[in-house]
C-alpha positions in Angstrom: 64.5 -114.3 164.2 63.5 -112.4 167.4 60.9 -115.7 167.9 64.1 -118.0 167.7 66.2 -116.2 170.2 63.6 -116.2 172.5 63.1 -120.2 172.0 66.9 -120.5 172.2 67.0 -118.4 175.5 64.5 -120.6 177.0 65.9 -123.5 176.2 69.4 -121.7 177.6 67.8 -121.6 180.8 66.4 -125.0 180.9 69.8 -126.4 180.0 71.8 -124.4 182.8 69.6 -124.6 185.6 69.2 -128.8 184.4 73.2 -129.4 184.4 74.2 -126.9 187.2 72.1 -128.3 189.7 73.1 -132.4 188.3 76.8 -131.0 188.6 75.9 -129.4 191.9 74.5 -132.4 193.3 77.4 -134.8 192.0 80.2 -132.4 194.1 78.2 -133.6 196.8 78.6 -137.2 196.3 81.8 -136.4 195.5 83.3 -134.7 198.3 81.2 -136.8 200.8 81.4 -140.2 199.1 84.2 -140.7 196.7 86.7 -139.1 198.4 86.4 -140.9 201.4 86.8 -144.2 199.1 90.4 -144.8 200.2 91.8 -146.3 196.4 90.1 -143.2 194.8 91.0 -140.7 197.1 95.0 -142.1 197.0 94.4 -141.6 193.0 92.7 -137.9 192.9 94.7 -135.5 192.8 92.1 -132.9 194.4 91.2 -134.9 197.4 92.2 -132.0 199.5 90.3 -129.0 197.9 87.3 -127.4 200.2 83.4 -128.4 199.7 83.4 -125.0 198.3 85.9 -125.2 195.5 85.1 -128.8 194.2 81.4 -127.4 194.3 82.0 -124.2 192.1 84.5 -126.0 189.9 81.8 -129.2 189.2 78.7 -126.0 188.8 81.4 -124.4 186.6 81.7 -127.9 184.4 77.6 -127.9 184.7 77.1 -124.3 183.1 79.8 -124.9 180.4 78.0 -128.2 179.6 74.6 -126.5 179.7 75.5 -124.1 177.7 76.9 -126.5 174.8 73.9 -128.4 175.0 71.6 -125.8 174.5 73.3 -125.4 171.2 73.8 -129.1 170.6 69.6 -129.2 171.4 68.5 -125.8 169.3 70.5 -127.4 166.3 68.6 -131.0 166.6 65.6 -129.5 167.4 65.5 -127.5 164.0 66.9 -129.6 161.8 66.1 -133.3 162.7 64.7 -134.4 165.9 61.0 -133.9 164.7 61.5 -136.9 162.5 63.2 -139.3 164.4 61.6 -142.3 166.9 61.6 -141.5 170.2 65.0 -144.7 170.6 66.9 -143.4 168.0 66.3 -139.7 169.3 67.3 -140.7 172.6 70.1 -142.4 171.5 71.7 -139.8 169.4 70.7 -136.8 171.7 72.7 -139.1 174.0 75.6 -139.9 172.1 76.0 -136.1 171.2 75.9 -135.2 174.8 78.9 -137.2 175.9 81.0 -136.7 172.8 80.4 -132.9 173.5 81.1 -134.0 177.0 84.6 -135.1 176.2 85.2 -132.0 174.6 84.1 -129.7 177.5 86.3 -131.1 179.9 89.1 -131.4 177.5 88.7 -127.7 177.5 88.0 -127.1 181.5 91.0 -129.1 182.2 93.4 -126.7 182.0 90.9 -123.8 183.3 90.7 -126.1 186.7 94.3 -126.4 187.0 95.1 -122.5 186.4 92.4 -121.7 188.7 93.3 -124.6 191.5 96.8 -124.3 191.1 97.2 -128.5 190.4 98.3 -130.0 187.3 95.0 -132.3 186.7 96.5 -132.8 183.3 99.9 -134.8 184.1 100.9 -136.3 181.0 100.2 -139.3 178.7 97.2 -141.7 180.1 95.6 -139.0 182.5 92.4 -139.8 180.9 92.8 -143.7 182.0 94.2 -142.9 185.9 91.8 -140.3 187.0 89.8 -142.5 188.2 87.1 -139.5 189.8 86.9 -138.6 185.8 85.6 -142.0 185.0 83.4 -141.6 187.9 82.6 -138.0 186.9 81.9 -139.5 183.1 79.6 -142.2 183.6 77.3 -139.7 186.1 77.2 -137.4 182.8 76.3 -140.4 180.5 73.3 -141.4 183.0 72.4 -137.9 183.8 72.0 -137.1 179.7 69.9 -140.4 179.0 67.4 -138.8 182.1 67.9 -135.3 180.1 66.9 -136.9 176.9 64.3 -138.9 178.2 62.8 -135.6 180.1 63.0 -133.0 177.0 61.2 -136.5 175.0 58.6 -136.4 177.6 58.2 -132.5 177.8 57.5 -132.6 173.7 54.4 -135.2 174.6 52.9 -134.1 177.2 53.7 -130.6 177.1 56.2 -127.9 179.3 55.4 -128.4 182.8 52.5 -131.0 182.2 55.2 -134.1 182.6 56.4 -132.6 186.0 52.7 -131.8 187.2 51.5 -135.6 186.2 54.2 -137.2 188.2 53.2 -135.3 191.1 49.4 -135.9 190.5 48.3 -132.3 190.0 46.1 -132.6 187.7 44.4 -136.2 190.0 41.3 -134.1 190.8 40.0 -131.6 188.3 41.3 -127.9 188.2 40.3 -124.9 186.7 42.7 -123.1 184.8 42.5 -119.9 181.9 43.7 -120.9 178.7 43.9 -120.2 175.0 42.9 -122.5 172.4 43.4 -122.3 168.8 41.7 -125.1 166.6 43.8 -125.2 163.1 42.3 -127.2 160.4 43.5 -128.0 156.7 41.6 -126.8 154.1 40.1 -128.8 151.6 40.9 -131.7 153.2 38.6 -134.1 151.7 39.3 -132.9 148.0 43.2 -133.4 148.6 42.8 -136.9 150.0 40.8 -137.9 147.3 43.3 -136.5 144.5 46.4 -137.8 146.7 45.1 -141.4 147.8 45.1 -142.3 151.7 48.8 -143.4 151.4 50.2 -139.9 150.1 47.3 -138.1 151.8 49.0 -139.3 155.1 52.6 -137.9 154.5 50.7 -135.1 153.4 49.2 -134.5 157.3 52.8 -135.7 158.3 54.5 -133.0 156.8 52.0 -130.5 157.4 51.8 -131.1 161.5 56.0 -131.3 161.2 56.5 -128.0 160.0 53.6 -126.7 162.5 56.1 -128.2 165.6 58.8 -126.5 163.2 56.6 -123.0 164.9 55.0 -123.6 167.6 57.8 -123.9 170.2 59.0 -120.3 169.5 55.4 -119.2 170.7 55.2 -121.0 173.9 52.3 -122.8 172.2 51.8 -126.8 173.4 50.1 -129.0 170.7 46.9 -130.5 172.8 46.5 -133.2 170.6 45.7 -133.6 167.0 42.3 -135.3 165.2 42.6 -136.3 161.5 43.7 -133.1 159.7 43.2 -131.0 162.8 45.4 -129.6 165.4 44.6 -128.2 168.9 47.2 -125.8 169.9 47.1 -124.4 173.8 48.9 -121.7 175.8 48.3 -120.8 179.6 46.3 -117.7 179.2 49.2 -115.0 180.0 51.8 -117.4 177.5 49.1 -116.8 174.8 48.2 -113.2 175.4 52.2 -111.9 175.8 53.3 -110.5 172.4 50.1 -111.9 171.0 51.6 -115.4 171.0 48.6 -116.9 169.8 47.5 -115.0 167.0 51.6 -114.4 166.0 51.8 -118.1 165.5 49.2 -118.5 162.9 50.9 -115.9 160.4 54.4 -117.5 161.1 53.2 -121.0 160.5 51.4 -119.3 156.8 54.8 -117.7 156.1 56.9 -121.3 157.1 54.5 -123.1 154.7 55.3 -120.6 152.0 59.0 -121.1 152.2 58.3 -125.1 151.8 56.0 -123.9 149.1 58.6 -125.9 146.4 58.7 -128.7 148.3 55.4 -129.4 148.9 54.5 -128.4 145.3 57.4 -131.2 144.2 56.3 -133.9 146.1 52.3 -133.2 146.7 51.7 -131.0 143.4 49.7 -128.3 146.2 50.6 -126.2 149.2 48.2 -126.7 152.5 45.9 -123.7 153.1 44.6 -124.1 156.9 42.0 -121.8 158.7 41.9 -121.5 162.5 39.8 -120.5 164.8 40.6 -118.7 168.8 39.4 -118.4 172.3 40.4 -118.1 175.9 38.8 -118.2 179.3 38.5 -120.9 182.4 38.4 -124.2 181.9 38.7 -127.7 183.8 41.3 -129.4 183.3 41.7 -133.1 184.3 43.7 -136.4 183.9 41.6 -139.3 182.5 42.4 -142.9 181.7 44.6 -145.7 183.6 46.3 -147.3 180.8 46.1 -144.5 178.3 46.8 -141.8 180.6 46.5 -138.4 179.3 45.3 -134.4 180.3 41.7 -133.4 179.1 40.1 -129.9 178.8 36.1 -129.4 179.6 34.6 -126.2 179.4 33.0 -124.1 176.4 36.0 -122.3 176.2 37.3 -125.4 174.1 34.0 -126.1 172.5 33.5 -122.1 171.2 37.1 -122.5 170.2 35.8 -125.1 167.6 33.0 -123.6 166.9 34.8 -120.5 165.7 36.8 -122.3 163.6 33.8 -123.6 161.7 32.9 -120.6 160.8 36.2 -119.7 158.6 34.3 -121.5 155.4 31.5 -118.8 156.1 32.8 -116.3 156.3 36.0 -116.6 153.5 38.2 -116.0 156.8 41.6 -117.9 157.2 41.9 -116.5 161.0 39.0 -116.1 163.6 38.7 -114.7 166.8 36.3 -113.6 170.0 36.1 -110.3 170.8 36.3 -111.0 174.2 40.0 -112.6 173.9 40.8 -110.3 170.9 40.2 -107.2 173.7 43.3 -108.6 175.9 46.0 -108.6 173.1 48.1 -105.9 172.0 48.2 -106.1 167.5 50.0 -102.8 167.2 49.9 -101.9 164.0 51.0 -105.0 162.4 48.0 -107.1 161.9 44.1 -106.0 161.3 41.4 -106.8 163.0 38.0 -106.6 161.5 34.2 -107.1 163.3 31.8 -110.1 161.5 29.5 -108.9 164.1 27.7 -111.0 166.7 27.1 -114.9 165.1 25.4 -117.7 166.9 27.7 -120.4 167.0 26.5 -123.7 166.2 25.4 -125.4 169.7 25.0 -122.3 171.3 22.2 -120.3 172.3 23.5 -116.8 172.8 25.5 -115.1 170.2 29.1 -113.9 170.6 31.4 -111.0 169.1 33.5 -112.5 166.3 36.5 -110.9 164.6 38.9 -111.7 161.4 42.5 -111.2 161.6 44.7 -109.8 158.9 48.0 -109.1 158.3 48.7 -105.4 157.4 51.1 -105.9 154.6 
């Protein structure tokens, strides 16, 4: 609950600071260029209001509308958007967005005129004569297909990594500190050959659904995913606050054991994974022309995998380095216990490797 709050506050943000600052901007095109547009000016019936009151009364519109989407976008986020193609999810996100549109300033309208002291609202077939409305309307309709096609973007590439390619950050290699976490289904070759490759791939569909079902609420970006694999990421002070990384595991067992009937029903087994964690500096580049995407080099990533292949060895579902286990803060809610120092495979020094458990 706590996780979701925190996910939904996020988002909050996102969506006010998004629409106050598109609202902001189209006052500004409003008081300098529409109202000087002398068969729209005749027609609006705030023509004469200060920069400053059109400008708090459009932001006012932008917070109200960023506040309604947030809860329009938590709602499609948790129950449908995760399985829709990226047109139809544009389209509907879309669709919603100006519907809820109409419905915000059907609302503000009489707020404005209270606070203005100007009856916007004057009688049958305002909706068709204000012609700065229909101006006002369309901006919102073009301004939510660029919100749409921005939170689409943000759920490929990652928070922040969309932004950071268009400006070319990542054009020559940087180093960064991250967090890594390689999850992997267990028994994977077993279950494809009882399912068949046709059911075998709903299987992973499901599986890495319910995992994007989590990983939002733990500031956690997927880095890509390999077969039955997933490679989950957090800049190293997302992954280290609260324990995000190692929190995310346990609430992604607990999510799968709620779905327990369904994948029972329709699969006849519930998905066991193993995962394995690390942190530390790393490069971080983007690679490709016409497949362009972000890639990690360093042995942080590679002793992240290694780890993981260790689960089978040691009977362990979660696994951990010391060194990244020393900079989070368990409390008393999950247990840590030593497998000693183990040389990974590949490697020619050993490391400090722990097991994470839940203290039930």
């Amino acid at each position: 609950m706590k996780e979701n709050l925190r996910y939904f506050y996020g988002l909050l943000g996102q969506t006010l600071v998004f629409w106050a600052t598109a609202m902001g901007l189209f006052a500004l095109f409003r008081f300098y260029g529409l109202t000087h547009i002398e068969s729209i000016r005749m027609a609006d019936d705030i023509a004469h209001l200060s920069m400053g009151e059109i400008m708090g009364y459009y932001i006012l519109t932008g917070l109200s509308l960023g506040l309604l989407y947030a809860l329009v976008e938590f709602a499609f986020e948790k129950y449908s958007s995760k399985r829709l193609a990226i047109g139809p999810s544009i389209a509907i996100r879309t669709i919603t967005y100006f519907l809820s549109t109409i419905a915000v300033f059907t609302l503000l309208v009489g707020l404005i005129s209270d606070l203005s002291g100007i009856n916007i609202d004057n009688g049958k077939g305002w909706w068709l004569k204000n012609r700065i409305l229909h101006a006002t309307l369309l901006y919102i309709f073009i301004a939510s297909l660029v919100f749409s096609f921005l939170k689409i973007a943000r759920e490929k590439f990652g928070r922040g990594l969309f932004i950071k390619m268009l400006l070319g950050t990542y054009k020559k290699p940087k180093e960064e500190k991250r967090i890594f976490m390689f999850l992997d289904l267990k028994d994977s070759t077993a279950i494809a050959e009882k399912l068949g490759h046709l059911k075998y791939s709903q299987f992973i569909q499901d599986f890495f659904y319910d995992l994007n079902e989590v990983v939002p609420r733990f500031d956690a970006e997927i880095y890509q995913y390999v077969g039955d694999e997933a490679v989950l990421s957090w800049s190293y002070n997302k992954g280290v606050a609260k324990a995000n990384c190692v929190k995310v595991f346990f609430a992604f067992e607990h999510h799968i054991k709620k779905r327990g009937a369904y994948y029972r029903e329709r699969y006849g087994l519930i998905p066991r994974f193993k995962a394995g964690l690390h942190g530390g500096f790393l490069m971080v580049a983007e690679v490709g022309s016409v497949k362009k995407e972000l890639a990690y080099h360093g042995d942080v990533i590679n002793t992240a995998a290694r780890i993981q292949e260790e689960c089978n060895n040691h009977k362990a579902s979660l696994l951990i380095s010391e060194t990244l286990l020393n900079e989070l803060d368990l409390g008393s809610t999950y247990l840590p216990t030593s497998l000693g120092s183990i040389l990974l495979k590949g490697k020619h020094s050993e490391i400090n490797v722990y097991t994470i458990e839940e203290n039930r």
